[in-house]
C-alpha positions as CSV (number, residue, x, y, z in Angstrom):
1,X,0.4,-28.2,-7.6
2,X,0.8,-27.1,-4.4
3,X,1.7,-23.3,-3.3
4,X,2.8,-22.0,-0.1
5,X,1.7,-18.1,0.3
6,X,3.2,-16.2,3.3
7,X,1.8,-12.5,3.9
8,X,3.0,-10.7,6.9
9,X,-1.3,-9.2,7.2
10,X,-4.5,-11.5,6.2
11,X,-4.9,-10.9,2.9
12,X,-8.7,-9.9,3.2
13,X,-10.5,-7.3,2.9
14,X,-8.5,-5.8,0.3
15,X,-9.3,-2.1,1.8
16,X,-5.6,-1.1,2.3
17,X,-2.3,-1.3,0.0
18,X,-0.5,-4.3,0.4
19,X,-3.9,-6.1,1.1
20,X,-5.3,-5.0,-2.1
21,X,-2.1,-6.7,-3.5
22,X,-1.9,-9.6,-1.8
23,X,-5.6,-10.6,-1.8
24,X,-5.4,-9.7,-5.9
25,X,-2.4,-12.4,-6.1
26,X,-3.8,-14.9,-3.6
27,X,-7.3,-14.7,-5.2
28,X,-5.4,-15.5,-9.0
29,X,-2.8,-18.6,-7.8
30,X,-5.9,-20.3,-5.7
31,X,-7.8,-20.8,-8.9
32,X,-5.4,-22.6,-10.6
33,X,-3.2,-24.4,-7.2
34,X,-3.9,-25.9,-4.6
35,X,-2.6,-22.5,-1.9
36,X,-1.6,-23.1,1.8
37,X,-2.3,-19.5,3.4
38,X,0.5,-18.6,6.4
39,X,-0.2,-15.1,7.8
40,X,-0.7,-12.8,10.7
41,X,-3.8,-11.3,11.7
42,X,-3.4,-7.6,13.1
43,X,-6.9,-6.1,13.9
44,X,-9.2,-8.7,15.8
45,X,-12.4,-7.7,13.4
46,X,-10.0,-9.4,10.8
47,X,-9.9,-12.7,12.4
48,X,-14.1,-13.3,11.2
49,X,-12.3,-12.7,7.4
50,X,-10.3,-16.0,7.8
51,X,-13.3,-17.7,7.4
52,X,-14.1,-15.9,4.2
53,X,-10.8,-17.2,2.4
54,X,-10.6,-20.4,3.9
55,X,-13.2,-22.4,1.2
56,X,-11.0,-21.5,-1.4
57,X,-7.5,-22.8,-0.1
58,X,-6.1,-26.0,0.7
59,X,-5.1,-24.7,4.2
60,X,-4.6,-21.3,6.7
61,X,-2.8,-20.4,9.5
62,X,-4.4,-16.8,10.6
63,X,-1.9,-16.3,13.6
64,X,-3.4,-13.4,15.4
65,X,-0.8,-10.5,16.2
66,X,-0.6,-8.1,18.7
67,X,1.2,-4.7,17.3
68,X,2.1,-3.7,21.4
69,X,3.5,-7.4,22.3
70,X,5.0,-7.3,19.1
71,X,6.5,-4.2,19.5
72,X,8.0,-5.4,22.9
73,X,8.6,-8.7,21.2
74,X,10.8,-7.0,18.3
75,X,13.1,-5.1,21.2
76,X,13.8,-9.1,23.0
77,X,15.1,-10.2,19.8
78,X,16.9,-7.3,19.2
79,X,20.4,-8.7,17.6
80,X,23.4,-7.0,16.0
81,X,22.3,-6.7,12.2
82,X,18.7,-8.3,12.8
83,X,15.9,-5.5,11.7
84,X,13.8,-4.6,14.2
85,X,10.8,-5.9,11.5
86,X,12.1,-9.3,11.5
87,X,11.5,-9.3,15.7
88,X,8.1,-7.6,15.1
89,X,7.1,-10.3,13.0
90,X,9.0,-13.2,14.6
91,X,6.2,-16.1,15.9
92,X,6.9,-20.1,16.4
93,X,3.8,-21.3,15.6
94,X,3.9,-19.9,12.1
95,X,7.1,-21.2,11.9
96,X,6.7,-25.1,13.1
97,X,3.3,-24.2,10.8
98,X,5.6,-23.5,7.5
99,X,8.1,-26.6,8.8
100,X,4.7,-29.0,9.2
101,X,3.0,-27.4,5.5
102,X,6.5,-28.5,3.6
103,X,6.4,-31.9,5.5
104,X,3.3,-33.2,4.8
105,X,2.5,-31.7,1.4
106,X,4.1,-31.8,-1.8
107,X,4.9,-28.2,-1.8
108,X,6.5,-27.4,-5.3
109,X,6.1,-23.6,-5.7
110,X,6.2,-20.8,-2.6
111,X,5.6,-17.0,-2.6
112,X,6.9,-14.6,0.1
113,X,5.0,-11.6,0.3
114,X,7.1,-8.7,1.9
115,X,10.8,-8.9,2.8
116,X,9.1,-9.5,6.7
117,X,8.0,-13.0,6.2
118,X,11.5,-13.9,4.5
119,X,13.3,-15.4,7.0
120,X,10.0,-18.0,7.5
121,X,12.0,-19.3,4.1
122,X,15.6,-19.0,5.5
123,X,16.1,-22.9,4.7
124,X,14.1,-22.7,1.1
125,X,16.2,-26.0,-0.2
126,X,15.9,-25.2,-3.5
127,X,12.4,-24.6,-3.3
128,X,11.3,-22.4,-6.5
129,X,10.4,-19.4,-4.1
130,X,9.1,-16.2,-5.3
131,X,9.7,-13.0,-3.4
132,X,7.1,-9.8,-3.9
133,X,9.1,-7.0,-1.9
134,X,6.2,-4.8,-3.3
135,X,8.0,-1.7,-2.1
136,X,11.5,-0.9,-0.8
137,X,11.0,-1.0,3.2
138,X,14.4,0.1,3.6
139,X,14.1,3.3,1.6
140,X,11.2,3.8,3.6
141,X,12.6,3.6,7.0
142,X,15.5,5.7,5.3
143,X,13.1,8.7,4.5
144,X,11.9,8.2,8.1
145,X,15.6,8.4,9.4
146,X,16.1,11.5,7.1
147,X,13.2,13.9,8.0
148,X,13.5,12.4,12.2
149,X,15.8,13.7,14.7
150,X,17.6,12.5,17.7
151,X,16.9,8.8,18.7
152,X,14.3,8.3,16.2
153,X,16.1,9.3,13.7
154,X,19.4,6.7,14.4
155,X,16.5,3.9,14.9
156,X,15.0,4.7,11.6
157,X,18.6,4.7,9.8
158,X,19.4,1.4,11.7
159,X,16.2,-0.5,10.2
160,X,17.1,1.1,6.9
161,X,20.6,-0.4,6.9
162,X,19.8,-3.8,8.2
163,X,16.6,-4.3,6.0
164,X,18.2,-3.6,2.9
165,X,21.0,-6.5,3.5
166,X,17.9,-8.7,4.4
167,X,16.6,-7.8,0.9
168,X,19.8,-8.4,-0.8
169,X,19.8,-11.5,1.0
170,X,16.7,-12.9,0.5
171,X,17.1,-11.8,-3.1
172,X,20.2,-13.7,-3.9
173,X,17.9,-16.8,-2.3
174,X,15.1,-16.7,-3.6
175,X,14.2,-17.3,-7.3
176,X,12.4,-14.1,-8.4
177,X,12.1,-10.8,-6.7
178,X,9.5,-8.5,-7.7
179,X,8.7,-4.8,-7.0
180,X,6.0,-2.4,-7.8
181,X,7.1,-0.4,-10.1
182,X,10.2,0.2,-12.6
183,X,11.4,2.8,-10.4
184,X,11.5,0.6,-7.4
185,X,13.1,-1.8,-9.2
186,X,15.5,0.4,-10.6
187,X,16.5,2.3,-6.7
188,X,16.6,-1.5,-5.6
189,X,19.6,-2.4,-8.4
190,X,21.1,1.1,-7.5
191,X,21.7,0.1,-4.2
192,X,22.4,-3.5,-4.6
193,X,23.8,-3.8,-8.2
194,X,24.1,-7.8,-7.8
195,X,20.2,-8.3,-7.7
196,X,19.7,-6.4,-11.1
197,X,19.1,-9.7,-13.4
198,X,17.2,-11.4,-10.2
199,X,14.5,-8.7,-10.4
200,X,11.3,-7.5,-12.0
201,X,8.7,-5.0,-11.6
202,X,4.9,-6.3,-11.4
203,X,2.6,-3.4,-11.0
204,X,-0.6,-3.0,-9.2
205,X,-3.6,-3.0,-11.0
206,X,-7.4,-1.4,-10.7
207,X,-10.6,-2.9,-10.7
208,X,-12.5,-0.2,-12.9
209,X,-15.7,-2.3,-13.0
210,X,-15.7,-2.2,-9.1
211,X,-14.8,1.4,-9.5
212,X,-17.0,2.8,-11.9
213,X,-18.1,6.5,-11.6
214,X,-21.2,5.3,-13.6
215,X,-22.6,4.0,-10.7
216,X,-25.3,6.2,-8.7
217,X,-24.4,6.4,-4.9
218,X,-25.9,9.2,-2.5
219,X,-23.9,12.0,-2.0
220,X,-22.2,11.7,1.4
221,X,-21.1,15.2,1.2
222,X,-23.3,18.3,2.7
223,X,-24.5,19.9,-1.0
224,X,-23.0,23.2,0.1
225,X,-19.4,23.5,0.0
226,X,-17.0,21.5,-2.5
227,X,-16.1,18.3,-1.1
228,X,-12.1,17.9,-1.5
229,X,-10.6,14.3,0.2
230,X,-8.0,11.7,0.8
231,X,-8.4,8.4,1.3
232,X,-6.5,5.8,2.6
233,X,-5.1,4.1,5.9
234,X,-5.0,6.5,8.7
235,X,-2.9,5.1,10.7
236,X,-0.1,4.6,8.4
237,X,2.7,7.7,8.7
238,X,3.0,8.6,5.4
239,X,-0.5,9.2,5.0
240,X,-0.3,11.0,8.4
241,X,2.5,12.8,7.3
242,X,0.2,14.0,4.1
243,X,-2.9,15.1,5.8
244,X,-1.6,17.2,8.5
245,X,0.5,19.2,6.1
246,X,-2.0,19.8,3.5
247,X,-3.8,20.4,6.3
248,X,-1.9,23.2,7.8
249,X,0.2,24.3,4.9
250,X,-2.8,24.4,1.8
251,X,-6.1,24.4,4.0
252,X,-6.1,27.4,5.5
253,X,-6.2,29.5,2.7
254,X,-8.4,27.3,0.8
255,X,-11.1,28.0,3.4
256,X,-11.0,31.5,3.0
257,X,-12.0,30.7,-0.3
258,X,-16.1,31.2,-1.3
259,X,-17.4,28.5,-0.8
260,X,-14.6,27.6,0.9
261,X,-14.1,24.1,0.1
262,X,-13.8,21.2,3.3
263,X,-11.2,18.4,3.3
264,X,-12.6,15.1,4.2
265,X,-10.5,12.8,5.7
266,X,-11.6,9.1,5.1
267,X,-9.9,6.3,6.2
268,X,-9.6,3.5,9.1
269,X,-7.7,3.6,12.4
270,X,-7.0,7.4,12.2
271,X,-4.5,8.7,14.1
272,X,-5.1,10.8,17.1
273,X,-3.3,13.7,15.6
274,X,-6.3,13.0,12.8
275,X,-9.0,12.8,14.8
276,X,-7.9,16.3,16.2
277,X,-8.1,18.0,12.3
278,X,-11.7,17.3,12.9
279,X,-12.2,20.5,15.2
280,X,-11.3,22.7,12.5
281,X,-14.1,23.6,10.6
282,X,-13.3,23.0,7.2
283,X,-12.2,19.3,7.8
284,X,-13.8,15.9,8.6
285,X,-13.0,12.8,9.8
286,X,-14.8,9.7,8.5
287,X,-13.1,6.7,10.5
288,X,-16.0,4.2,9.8
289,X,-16.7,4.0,5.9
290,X,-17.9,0.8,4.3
291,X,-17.1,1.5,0.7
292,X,-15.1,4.4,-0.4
293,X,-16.7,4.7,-3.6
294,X,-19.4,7.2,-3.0
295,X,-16.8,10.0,-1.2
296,X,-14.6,9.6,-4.2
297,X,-17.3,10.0,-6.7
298,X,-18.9,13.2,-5.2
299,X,-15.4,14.9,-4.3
300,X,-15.0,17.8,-6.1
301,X,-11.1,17.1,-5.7
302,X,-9.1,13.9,-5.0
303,X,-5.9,14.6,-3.1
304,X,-2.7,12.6,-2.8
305,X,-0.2,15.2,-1.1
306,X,2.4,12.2,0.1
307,X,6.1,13.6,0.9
308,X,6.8,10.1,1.6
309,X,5.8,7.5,-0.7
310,X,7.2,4.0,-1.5
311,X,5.6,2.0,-4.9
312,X,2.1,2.9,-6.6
313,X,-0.2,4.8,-4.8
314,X,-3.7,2.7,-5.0
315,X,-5.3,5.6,-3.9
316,X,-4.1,7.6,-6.8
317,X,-5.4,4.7,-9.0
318,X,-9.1,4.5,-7.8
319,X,-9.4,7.9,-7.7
320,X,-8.3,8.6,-11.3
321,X,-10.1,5.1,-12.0
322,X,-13.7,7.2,-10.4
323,X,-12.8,9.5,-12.9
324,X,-12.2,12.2,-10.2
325,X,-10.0,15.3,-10.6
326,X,-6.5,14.4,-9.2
327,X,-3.5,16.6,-7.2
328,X,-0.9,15.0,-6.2
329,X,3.1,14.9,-5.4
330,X,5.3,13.6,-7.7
331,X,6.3,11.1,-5.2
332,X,3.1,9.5,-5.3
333,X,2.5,9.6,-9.1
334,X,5.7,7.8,-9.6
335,X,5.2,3.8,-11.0
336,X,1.8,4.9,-12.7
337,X,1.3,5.4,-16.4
338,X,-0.1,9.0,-16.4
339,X,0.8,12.4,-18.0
340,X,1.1,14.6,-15.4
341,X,-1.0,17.7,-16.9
342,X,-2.9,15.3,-18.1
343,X,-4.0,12.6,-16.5
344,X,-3.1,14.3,-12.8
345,X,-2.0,17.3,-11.4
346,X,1.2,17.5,-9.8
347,X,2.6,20.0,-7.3
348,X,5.4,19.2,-4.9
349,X,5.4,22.3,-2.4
350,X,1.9,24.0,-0.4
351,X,2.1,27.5,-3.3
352,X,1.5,25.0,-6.4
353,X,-0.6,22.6,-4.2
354,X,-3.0,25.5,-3.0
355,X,-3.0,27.1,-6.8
356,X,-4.0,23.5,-8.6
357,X,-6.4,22.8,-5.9
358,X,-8.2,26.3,-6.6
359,X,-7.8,25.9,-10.6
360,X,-9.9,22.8,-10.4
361,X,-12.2,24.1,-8.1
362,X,-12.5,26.6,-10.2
363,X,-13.6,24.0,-13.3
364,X,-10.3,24.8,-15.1
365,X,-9.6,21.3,-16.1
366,X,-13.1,19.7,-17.0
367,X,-11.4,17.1,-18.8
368,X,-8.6,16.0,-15.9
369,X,-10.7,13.3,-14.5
370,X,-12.0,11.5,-17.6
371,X,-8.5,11.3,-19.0
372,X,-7.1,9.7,-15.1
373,X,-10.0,7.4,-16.1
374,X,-9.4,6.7,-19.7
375,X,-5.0,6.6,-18.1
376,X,-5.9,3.9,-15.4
377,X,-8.0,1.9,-17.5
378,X,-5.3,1.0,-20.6
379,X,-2.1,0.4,-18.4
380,X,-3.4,0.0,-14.9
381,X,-5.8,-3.8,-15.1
382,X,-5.0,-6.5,-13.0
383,X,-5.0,-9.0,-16.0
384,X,-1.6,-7.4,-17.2
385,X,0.1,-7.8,-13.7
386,X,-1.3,-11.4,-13.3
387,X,-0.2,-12.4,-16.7
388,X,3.5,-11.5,-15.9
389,X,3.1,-13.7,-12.3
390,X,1.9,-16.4,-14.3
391,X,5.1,-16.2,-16.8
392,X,7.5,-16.4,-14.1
393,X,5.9,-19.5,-12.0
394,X,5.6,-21.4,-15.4
């Protein structure tokens, strides 16, 4: 059978969220159809990946994107009710290339990964079509709207508004919708009661062979000082949001502390107000790490402070998967199967975030990371998640 997968980012390396998804999906329905790739390429190192996918697929188009034209492209095509996303990631090659895929193959399954590329399906024609929202952009752009002010904040509410009747929409298209988590599914049908029997949540999974704490990898760490960190995409606003305020809110009295611990920040593309967290002298910035694996293993402490969070956090998955000590929000513990007190720490303001943080510095929970291990490992594999994908295109 033929498959036609549209990603709004190259599904390769799977080093970031919705890439880790997408390549996890991608990599599963090429082994058992014949997959036509369509997606956008948004960092020019990426475009040498396209290469890395294309032996296993029947065809790709790797459109490469701009995020500045795009920006200015997403203002032109600025329309009463049209989200600002749909502009962003508006292109008419990738369009005649869907229109030319459907034309001359027999496409008889499709998959539309994030409510972005939907409208590239706008004329599905009873096409079985699959739709992974993953998470709720909407509620995202709403939380944006909410903690924004002034112009921002109207442009934020705007996006939030006219996504969410783009996800109703495409929705009530396609044939199945599926979301991250239960409790993305279940905001989704709160909003848009009508979508309720059209939807289903498909988790994310964790490769626990890939990230096995067993493995011996040189500390990266000076030997020192306790190594506390947060990983993740740095140029991403919610993990912005995160590091500058446990940054300013928990790190300061933290480094008062003997040893005073250091908060490494490692992750791509950091954001300038990042890079400037790297004068202080308790925190680094590592914007250049091949493999994530050794910082997580060595940390003392892996932190997930998110205010804003959308779906499962993967970081909060291959941390507890490395079997590391983790403190996080409830917001980004929400859609994984762990006991908070258990499996994770939670704390949801800087006085219990600075007072878990020193308790497991402290060696006050030995058995914390084992058990995110042990958590991760019987509700978090991929084969579960795949299983369910493989139900519904049967």
């Amino acid at each position: 059978m033929h498959l036609l997968f549209l990603a709004h980012r190259l599904p390769y390396p799977p080093n970031k969220g919705d890439k880790i998804r997408s390549f996890r999906w991608l990599d599963h329905l090429s082994r058992k159809y014949d997959v036509h790739l369509g997606c956008f390429v948004d960092r020019q190192e990426d475009m040498a990946h396209v290469e890395t996918l294309r032996p296993g697929l029947a065809s790709v188009a790797a459109i490469p994107l701009d995020p500045r034209l795009a920006r200015l492209r997403a203002l032109a095509r600025l329309r009463p009710g049209m989200p600002l996303s749909v502009g962003y990631f508006h292109d008419r090659r990738l369009r005649a290339w869907v229109r030319q895929t459907r034309r001359n193959h027999p496409i008889e399954r499709a998959l539309v990964f994030s409510s972005a590329m939907a409208p590239y399906l706008d004329d599905a024609d009873g096409l079985p079509t699959l739709f992974d929202m993953v998470d709720l952009d909407s509620e995202k752009f709403a939380a944006y709207g909410a903690e924004s002010g002034g112009l921002r904040a109207l442009v934020w509410r705007r996006e939030a508004r006219t996504l969410l009747a783009l996800e109703r929409a495409a929705t009530a298209r396609f044939t199945r919708t599926f979301l991250v988590s239960d409790a993305e599914r279940d905001r989704f049908t709160a909003l848009a009661p009508e979508t309720g029997a059209r939807t289903e949540a498909v988790p994310n999974g964790v490769d626990t062979g890939f990230f096995d704490p067993g493995q011996d990898w040189p500390n990266p760490y000076p030997p020192d000082r306790p190594a506390i960190v947060f990983t993740g995409a740095m140029d991403y606003r919610p993990n912005i949001d995160a590091c500058l305020w446990f940054a300013q809110s928990v790190m300061p009295d933290l480094a008062r502390d003997r040893p005073g611990p250091v908060f490494h920040i490692v992750g791509a593309d950091p954001a300038p107000q990042i890079r400037a967290l790297a004068a202080h002298p308790s925190i680094n910035v590592h914007p250049d790490v091949p493999d994530i694996r050794p910082y997580l293993r060595h940390a003392a402490l892996a932190v997930a402070p998110l205010r804003i969070a959308r779906g499962i956090q993967n970081k909060v998955l291959e941390a507890m998967a490395m079997a590391r000590p983790v403190l996080t929000t409830t917001a980004a513990l929400t859609g994984i199967s762990a006991i908070a007190g258990r499996d994770a720490l939670v704390a949801d303001d800087a006085a219990a975030m600075l007072s878990g943080a020193r308790a497991i510095l402290r060696g006050e929970w030995p058995g914390l990371g084992a058990a995110g291990r042990a958590s991760v490992t019987a509700n978090h594999g991929w084969s579960t998640a795949l299983a369910a994908l493989d139900r519904v295109l049967a």
